[in-house]
RODO-2510 file (C-alpha; in nm, 4 decimals, decimal comma):
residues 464
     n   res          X          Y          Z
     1     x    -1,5843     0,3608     4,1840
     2     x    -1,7066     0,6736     4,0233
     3     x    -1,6542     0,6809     3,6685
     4     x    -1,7142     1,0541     3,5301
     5     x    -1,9498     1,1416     3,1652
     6     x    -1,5499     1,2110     3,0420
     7     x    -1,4719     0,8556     3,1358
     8     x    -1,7278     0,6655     2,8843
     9     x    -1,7030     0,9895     2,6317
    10     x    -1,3254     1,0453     2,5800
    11     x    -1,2237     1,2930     2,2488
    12     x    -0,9802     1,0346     2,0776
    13     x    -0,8255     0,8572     1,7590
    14     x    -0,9762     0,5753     1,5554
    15     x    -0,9538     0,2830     1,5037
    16     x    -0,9537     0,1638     1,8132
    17     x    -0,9942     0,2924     2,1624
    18     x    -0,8223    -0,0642     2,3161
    19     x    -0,5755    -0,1064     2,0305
    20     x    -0,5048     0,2222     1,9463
    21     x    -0,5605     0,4450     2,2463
    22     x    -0,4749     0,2390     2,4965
    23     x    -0,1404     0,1586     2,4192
    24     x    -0,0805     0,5191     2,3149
    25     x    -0,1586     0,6471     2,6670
    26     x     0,0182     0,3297     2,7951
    27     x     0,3625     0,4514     2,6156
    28     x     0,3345     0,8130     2,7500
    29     x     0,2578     0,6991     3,0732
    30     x     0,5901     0,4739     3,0640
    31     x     0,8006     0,7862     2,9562
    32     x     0,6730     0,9418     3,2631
    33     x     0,8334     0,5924     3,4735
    34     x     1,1608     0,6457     3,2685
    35     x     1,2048     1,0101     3,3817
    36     x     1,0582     0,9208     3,7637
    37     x     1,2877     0,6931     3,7874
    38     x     1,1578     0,5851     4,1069
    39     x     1,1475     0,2282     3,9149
    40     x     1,4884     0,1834     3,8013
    41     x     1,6386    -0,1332     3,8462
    42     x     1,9696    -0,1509     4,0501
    43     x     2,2395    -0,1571     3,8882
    44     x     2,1119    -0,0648     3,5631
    45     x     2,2897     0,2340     3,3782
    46     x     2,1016     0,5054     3,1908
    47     x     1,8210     0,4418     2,9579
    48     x     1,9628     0,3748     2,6141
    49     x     1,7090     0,2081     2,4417
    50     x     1,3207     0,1173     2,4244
    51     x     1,1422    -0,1756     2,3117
    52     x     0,7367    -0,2978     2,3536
    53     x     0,5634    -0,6241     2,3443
    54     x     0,2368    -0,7136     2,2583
    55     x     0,0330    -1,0052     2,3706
    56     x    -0,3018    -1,1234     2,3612
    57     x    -0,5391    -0,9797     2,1610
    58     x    -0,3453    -0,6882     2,0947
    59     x    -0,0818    -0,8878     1,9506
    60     x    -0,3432    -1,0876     1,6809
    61     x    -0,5407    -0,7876     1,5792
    62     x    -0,2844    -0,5224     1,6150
    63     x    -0,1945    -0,4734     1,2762
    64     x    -0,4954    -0,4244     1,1268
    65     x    -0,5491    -0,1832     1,5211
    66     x    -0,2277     0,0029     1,3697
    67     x    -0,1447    -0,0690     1,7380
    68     x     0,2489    -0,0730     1,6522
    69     x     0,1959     0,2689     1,5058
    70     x    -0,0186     0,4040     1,8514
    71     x     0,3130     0,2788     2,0982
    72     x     0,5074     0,4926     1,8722
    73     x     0,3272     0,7795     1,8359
    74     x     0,2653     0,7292     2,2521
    75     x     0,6518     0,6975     2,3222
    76     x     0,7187     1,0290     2,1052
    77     x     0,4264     1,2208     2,3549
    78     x     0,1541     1,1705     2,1351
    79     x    -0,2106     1,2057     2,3471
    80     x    -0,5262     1,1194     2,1167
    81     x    -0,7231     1,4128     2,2470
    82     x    -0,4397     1,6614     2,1114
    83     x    -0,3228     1,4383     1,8184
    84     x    -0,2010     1,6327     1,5268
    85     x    -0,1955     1,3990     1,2025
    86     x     0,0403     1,6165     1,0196
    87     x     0,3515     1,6392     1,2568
    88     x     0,2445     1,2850     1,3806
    89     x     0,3828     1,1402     1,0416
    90     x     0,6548     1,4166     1,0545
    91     x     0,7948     1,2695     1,3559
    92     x     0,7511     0,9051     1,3176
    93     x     0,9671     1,0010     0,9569
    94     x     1,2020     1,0420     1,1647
    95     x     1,2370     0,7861     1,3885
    96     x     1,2618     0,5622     1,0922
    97     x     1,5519     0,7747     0,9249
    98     x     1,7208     0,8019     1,2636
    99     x     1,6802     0,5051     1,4695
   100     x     1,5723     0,6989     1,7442
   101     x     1,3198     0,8792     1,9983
   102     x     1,3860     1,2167     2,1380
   103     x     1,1982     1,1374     2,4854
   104     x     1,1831     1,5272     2,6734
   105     x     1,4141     1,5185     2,9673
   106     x     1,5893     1,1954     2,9284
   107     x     1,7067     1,2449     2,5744
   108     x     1,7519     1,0322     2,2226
   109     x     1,7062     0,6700     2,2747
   110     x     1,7708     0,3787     2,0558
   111     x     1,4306     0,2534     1,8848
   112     x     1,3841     0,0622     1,5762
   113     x     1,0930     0,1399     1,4197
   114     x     1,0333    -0,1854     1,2340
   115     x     1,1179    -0,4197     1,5008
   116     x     1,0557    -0,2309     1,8644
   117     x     0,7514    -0,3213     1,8481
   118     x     0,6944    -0,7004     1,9245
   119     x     0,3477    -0,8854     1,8711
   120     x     0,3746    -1,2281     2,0887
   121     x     0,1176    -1,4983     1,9590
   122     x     0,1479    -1,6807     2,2687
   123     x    -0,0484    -1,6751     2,6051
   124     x    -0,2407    -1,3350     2,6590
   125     x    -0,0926    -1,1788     3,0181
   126     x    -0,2498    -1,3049     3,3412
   127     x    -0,4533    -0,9808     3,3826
   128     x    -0,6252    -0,8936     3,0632
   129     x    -0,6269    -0,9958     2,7104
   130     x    -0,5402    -0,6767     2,6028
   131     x    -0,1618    -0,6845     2,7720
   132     x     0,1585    -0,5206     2,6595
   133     x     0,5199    -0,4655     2,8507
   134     x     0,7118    -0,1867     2,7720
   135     x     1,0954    -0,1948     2,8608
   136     x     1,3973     0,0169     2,8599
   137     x     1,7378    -0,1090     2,8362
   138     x     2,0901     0,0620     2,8892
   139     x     2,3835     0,0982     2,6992
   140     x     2,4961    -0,2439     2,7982
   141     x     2,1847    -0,4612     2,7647
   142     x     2,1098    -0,4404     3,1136
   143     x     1,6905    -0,4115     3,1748
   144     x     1,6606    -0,0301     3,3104
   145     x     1,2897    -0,0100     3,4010
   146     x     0,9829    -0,2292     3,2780
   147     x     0,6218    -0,1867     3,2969
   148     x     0,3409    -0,4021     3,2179
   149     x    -0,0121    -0,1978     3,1121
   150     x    -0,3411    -0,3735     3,0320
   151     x    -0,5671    -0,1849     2,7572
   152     x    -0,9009    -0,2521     2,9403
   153     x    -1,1424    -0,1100     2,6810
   154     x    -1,2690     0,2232     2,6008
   155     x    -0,8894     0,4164     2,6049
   156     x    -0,8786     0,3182     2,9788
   157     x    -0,5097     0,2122     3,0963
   158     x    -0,4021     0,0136     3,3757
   159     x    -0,0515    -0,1070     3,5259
   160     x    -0,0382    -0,4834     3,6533
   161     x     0,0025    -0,3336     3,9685
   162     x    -0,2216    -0,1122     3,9632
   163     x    -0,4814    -0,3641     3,8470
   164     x    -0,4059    -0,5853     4,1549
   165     x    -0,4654    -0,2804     4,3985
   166     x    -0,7749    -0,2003     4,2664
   167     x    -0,6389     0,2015     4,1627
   168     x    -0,9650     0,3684     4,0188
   169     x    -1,0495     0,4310     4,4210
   170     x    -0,8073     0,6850     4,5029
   171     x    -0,8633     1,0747     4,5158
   172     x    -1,2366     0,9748     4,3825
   173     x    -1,3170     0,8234     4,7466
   174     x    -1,2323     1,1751     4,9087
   175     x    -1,5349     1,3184     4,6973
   176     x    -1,8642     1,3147     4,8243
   177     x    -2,1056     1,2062     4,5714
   178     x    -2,4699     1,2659     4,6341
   179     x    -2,5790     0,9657     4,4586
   180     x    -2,3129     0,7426     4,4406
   181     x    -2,5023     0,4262     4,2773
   182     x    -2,3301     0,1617     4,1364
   183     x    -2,5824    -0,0486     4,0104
   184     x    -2,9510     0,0099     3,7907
   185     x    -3,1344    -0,0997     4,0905
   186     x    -2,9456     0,2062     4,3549
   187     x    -2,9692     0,4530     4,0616
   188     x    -3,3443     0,4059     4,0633
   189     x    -3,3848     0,3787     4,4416
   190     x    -3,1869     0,7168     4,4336
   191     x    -3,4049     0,8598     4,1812
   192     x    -3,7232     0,7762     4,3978
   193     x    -3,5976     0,8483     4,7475
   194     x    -3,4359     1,1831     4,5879
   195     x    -3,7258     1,2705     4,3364
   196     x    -3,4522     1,3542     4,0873
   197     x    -3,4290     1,2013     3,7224
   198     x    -3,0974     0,9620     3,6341
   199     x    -2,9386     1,2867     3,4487
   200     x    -3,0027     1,5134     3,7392
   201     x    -2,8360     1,2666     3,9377
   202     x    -2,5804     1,2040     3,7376
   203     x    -2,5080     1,6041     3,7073
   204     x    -2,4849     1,6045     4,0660
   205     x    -2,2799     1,3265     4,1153
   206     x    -1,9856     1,5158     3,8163
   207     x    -1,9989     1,8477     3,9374
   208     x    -1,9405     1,7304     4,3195
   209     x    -1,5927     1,6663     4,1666
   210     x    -1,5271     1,8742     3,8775
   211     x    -1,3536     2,2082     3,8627
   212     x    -1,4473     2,2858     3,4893
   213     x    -1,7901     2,3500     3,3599
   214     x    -1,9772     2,0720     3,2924
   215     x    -2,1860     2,1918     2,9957
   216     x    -1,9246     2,3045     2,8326
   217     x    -1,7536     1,9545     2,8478
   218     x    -2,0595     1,8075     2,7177
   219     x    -2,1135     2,0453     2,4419
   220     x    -1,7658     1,9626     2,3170
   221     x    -1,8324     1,5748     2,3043
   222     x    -2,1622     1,6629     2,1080
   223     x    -1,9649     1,9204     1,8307
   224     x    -1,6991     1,6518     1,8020
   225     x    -1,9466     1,3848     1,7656
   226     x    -2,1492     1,5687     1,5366
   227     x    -1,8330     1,7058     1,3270
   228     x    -1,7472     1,3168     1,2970
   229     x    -2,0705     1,2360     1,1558
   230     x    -2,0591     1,5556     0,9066
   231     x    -1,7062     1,4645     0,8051
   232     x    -1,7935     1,0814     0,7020
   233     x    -2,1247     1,1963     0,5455
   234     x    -1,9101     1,3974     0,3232
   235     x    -1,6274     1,1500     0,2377
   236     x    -1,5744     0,8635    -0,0054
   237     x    -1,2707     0,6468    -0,1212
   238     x    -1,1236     0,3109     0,0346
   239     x    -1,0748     0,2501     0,3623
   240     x    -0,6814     0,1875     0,4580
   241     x    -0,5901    -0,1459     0,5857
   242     x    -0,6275    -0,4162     0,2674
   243     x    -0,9631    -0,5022     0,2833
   244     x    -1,1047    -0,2618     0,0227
   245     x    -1,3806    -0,1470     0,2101
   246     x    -1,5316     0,1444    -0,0156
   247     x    -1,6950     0,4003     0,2359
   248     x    -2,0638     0,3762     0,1660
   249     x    -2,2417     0,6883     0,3349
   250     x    -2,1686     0,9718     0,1753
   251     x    -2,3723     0,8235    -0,1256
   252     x    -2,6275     0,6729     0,1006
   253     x    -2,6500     1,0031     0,2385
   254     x    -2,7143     1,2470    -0,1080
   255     x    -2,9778     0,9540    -0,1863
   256     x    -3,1812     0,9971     0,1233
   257     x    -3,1608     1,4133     0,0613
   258     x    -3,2605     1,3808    -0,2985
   259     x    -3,5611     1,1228    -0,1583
   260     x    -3,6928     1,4271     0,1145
   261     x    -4,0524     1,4963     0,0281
   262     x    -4,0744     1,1806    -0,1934
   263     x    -4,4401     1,0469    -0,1096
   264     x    -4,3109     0,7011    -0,2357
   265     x    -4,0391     0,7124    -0,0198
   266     x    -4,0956     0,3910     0,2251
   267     x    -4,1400     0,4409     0,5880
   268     x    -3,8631     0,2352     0,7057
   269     x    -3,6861     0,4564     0,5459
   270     x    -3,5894     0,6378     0,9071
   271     x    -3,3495     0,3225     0,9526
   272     x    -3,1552     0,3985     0,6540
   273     x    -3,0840     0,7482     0,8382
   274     x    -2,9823     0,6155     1,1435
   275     x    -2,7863     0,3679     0,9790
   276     x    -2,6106     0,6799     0,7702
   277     x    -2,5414     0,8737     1,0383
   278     x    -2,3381     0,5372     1,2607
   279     x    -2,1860     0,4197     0,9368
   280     x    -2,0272     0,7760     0,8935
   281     x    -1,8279     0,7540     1,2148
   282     x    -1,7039     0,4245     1,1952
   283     x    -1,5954     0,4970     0,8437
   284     x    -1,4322     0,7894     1,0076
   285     x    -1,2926     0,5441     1,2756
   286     x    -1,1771     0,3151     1,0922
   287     x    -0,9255     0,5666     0,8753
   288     x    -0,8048     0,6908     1,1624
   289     x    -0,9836     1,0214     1,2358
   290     x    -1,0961     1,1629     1,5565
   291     x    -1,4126     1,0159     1,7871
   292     x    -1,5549     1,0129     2,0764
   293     x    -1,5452     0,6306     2,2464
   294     x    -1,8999     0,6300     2,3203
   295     x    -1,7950     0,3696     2,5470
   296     x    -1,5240     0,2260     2,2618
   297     x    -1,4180     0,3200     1,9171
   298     x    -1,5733     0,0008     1,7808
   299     x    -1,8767     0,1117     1,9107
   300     x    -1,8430     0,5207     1,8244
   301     x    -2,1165     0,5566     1,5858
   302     x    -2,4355     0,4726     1,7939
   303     x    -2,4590     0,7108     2,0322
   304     x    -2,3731     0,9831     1,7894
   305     x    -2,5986     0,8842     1,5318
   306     x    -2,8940     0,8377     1,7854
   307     x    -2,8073     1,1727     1,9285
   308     x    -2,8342     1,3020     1,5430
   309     x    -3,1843     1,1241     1,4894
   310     x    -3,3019     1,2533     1,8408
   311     x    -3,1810     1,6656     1,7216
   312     x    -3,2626     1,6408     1,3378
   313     x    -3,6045     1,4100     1,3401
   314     x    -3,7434     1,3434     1,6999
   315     x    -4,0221     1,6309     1,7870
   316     x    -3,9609     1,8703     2,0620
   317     x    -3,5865     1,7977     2,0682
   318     x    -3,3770     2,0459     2,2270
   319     x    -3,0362     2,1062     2,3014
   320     x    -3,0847     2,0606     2,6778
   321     x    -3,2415     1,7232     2,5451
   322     x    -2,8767     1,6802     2,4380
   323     x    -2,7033     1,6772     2,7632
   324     x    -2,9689     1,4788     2,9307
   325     x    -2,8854     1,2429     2,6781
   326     x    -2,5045     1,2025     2,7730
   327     x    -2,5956     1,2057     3,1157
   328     x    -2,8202     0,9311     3,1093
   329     x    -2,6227     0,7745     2,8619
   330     x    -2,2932     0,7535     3,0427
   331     x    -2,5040     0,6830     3,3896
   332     x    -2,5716     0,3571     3,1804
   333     x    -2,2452     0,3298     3,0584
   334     x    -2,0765     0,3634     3,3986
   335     x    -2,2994     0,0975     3,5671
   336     x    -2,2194    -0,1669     3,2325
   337     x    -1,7960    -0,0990     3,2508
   338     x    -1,8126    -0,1204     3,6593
   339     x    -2,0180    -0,4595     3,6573
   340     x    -1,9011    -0,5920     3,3319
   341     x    -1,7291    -0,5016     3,0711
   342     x    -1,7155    -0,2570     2,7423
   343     x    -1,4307    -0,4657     2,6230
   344     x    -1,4717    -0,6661     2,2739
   345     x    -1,1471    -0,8386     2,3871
   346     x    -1,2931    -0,9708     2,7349
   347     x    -1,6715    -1,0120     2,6163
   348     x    -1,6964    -0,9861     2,2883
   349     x    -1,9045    -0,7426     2,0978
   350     x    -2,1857    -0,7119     2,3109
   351     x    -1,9734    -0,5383     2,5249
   352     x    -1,9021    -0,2820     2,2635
   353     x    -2,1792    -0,2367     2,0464
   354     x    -2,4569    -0,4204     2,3419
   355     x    -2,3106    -0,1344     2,5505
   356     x    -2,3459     0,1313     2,3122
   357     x    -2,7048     0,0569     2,2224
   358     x    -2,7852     0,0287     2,5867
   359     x    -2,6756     0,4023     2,6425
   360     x    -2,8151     0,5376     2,3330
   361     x    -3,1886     0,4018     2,4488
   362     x    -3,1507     0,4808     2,7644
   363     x    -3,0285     0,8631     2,6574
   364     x    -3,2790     0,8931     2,3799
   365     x    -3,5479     0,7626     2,6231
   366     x    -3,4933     1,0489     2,9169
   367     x    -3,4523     1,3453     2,6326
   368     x    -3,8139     1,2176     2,5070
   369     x    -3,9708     1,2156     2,8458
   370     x    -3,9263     0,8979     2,9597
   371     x    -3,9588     0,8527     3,3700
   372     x    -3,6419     0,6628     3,5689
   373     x    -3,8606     0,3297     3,5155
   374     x    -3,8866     0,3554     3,1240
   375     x    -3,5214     0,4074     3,1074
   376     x    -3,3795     0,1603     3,2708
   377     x    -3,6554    -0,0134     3,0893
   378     x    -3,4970     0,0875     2,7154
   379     x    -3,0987     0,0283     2,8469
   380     x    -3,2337    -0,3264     2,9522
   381     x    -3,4457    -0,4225     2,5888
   382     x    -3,1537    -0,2568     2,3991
   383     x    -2,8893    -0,4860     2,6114
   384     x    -3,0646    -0,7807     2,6151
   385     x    -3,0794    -0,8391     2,2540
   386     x    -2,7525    -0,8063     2,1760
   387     x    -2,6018    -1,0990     2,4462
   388     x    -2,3954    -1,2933     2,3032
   389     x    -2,2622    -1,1100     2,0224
   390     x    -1,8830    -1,1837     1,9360
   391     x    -1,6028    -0,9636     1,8549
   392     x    -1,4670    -1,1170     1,4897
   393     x    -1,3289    -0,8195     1,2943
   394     x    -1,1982    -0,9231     0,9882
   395     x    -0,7989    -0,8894     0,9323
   396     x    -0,8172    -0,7565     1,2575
   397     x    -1,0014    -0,4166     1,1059
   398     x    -1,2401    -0,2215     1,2859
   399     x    -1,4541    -0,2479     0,9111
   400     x    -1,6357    -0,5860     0,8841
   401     x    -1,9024    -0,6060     1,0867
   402     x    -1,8065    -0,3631     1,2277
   403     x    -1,9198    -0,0353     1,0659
   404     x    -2,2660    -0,1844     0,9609
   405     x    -2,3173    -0,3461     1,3110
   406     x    -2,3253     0,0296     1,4689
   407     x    -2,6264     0,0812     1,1946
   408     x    -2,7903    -0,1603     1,3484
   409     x    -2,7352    -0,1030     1,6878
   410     x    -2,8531     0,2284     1,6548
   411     x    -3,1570     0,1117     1,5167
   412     x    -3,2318    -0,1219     1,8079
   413     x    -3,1563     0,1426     2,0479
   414     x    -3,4302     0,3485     1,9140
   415     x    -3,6806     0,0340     1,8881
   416     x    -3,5768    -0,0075     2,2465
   417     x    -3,6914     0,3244     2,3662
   418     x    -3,9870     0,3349     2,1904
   419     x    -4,0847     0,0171     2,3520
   420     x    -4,0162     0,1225     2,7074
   421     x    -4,1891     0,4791     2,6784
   422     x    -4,4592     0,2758     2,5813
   423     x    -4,5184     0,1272     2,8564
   424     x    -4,4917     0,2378     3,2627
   425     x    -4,1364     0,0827     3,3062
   426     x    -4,2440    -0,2701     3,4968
   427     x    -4,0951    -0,5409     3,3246
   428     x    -3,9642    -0,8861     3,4145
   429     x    -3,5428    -0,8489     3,3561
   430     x    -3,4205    -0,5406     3,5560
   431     x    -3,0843    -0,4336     3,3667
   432     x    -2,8754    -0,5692     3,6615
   433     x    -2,9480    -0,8586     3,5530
   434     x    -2,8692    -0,8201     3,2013
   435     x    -2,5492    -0,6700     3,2610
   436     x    -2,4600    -1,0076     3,5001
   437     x    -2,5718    -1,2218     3,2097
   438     x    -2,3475    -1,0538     2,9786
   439     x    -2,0791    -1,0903     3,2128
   440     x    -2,1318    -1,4275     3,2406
   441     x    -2,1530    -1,4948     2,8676
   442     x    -1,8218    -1,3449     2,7857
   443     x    -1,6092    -1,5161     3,0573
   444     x    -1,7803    -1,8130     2,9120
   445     x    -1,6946    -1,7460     2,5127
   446     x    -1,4415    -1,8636     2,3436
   447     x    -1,1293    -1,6728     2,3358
   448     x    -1,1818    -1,6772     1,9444
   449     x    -1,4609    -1,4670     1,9495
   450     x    -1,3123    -1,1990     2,1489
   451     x    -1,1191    -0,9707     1,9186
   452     x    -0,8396    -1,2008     1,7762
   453     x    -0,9744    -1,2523     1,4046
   454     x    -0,8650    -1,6217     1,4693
   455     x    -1,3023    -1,7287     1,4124
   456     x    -1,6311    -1,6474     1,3268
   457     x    -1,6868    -1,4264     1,0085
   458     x    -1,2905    -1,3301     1,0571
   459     x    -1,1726    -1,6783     0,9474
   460     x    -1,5193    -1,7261     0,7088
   461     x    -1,4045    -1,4962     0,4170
   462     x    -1,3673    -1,6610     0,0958
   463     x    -1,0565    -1,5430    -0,0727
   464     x    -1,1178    -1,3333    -0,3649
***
């Protein structure tokens, strides 16, 4: 399975790329069934009305995921790359003044607004923990089509059936990749047999496939991931959602600028700007505003703000540097999501933020220098020390840890490259094995500390 730089790095809508994007695409990919109709049930009339379910961890946490509000939006042909805010709220007005969706081709359909959308505390689905089943009804009751979608993690969508057959294989397997490793261990046998580095590779390996330039895509993820970090360094208030989470770095920010060419200021002090620069986009994230999943939305602000340390305060850095660092980074990222997971509701967070820091080292590492060895070296140090990290938002808000955990995943992504480009790249855990551990780990953690707020610091809150 080839999964493409515009697979981990997708242009999208906080706060969530499982609870938010997900279902979105899920509903607009159902309205697509509806008016195929290659699904309808026999003997069913016309569609006439719509309803959703949630279950699993989409159903605990999808309040505070504004998950309800994402099947809406998804069912009235809402993408989250294209999203406009503005006649988002226009139209979901009026489906709560009229009782109804105006679905392109098929019509106005019957959908309440405050109860269409159905969160199921039972039993997650069979196939993922992220599950939901959308269903459409004619005038007489009578089921018309249904479709069940799992929200895998980082805005990727699957159909139960699809998840069965294995669909990711497809057209891809017609394309002839010249270095089609799966695993850390083929990338770097590649890389030595081939004499290339993991971003030439990996630049290969996309443009064997893709009809659009490729720098051009990857300049786009950059300006929208540096526009994200811009817009929450410039930004205060509360954060939506109940909590009262005051954003934090736009004054964190104008201290460290009025602190530039200090001589007291403290040399740790470079943490506090990579902290900045995360905290920013998962502020952003977390009220809704657009990100790149970099692989998730939980886990948005690392790469971005290690990109932003590597162009504003690394020496040498270029912009070349730049897409040598999404390369490698999503190289990473596409060996973690095919052997693991990027999921917080199938692993926990070290799928999400572990991930995240993983890619950032390893991209930071190859735009510094670093040979093949080194970063695989960094991805593996960065990983490593974030196994067993669990997934306890709490009220089901992508806010606390969360926005302070990017900080500090950031920060360890940097400490991880350093490490590895100081030494040759030998070291006792190859990333392979890493990535099997977390595996392992998160099958093996409770359910509670994968993204349902029902323990850990989620349930440890005193009241106020």
């Amino acid at each position: 399975m080839f999964l493409s730089v515009f697979d981990i790095f997708k242009v999208g809508v906080g706060p969530s790329s499982s609870h938010t994007m997900g279902p979105m695409l899920a509903a607009t990919s159902f309205l697509d069934a509806l008016r195929d109709g290659s699904d309808r049930i026999p003997g069913s009339g016309a569609p006439a009305r719509l309803e959703a379910t949630l279950h699993g961890s989409l159903a605990f946490t999808g309040k505070g995921h504004a998950t309800d509000r994402a099947v809406i939006l998804g069912l009235l042909g809402f993408v989250p790359d294209t999203l406009d805010p503005e006649k988002a709220e226009r139209r979901l007005a009026a489906v709560r003044d009229t009782g109804q969706i105006d679905v392109p081709g098929i019509g106005p359909l019957a959908f309440d607004a405050a109860r269409g959308v159905v969160f199921d505390y039972g039993p997650p689905l069979p196939g993922h923990a992220n599950g939901m089943v959308l269903r459409a009804f004619d005038a007489s009751g009578n089921l018309h089509v249904t479709e069940t979608y799992y929200s895998i993690g980082g805005g990727f969508v699957v159909t139960e059936r699809q998840l069965r057959s294995e669909p990711m294989k497809g057209d891809d397997a017609k394309i002839d990749r010249p270095h089609p490793f799966a695993t850390a261990a083929e990338m770097l046998a590649m890389g030595e047999a081939s004499g290339l580095s993991i971003a030439q590779m990996k630049r290969a390996n996309e443009t064997a496939g893709l009809a659009a330039p490729l720098d051009a895509g990857l300049d786009r993820l950059w300006s929208v991931m540096n526009a994200c970090i811009d817009r929450g360094l410039a930004t205060d208030g509360i954060l939506p959602g109940g909590l009262k989470v005051r954003r934090r770095a736009r004054a964190i920010h104008q201290a460290l600028l009025a602190e530039r060419g200090n001589n007291l200021a403290q040399p740790h002090t470079v943490n506090d700007w990579l902290s900045v620069y995360a905290m920013a986009v998962n502020e952003e994230n977390a009220a809704g505003g657009q990100v790149v999943t970099a692989p998730t939305n939980g886990a948005a602000g690392v790469v971005p703000a290690v990109l932003r340390y590597y162009r504003d305060h690394c020496v040498g850095a270029t912009h070349a540097g730049i897409r040598e660092f999404l390369l490698t980074a999503a190289a990473v990222g596409g060996i973690i999501k095919t052997n693991a997971s990027i999921s917080g509701a199938e692993v926990g967070c070290q799928g999400e933020v572990g991930s995240a820091a993983a890619m950032a080292a390893a991209g930071l590492c190859a735009a510094l220098g670093g040979t093949n060895a080194q970063i695989e070296n960094a991805a593996e140090i960065a990983l490593e020390h974030h196994l067993g990290m669990t997934c306890d938002p709490v009220k089901g808000l992508v806010q606390v840890p969360c926005i302070e955990r990017n900080g500090l995943g950031a920060i360890k992504a940097v400490a991880a490259a350093s490490l590895a480009l100081r030494g040759d790249g030998s070291h006792v855990m190859p990333l392979d094995a890493c990535i099997e551990t977390m595996r392992q780990t998160g099958h093996d953690m409770s359910v509670k500390y994968k993204e349902t707020s029902t323990g850990g610091l989620a349930v440890n809150l005193p009241e106020c």
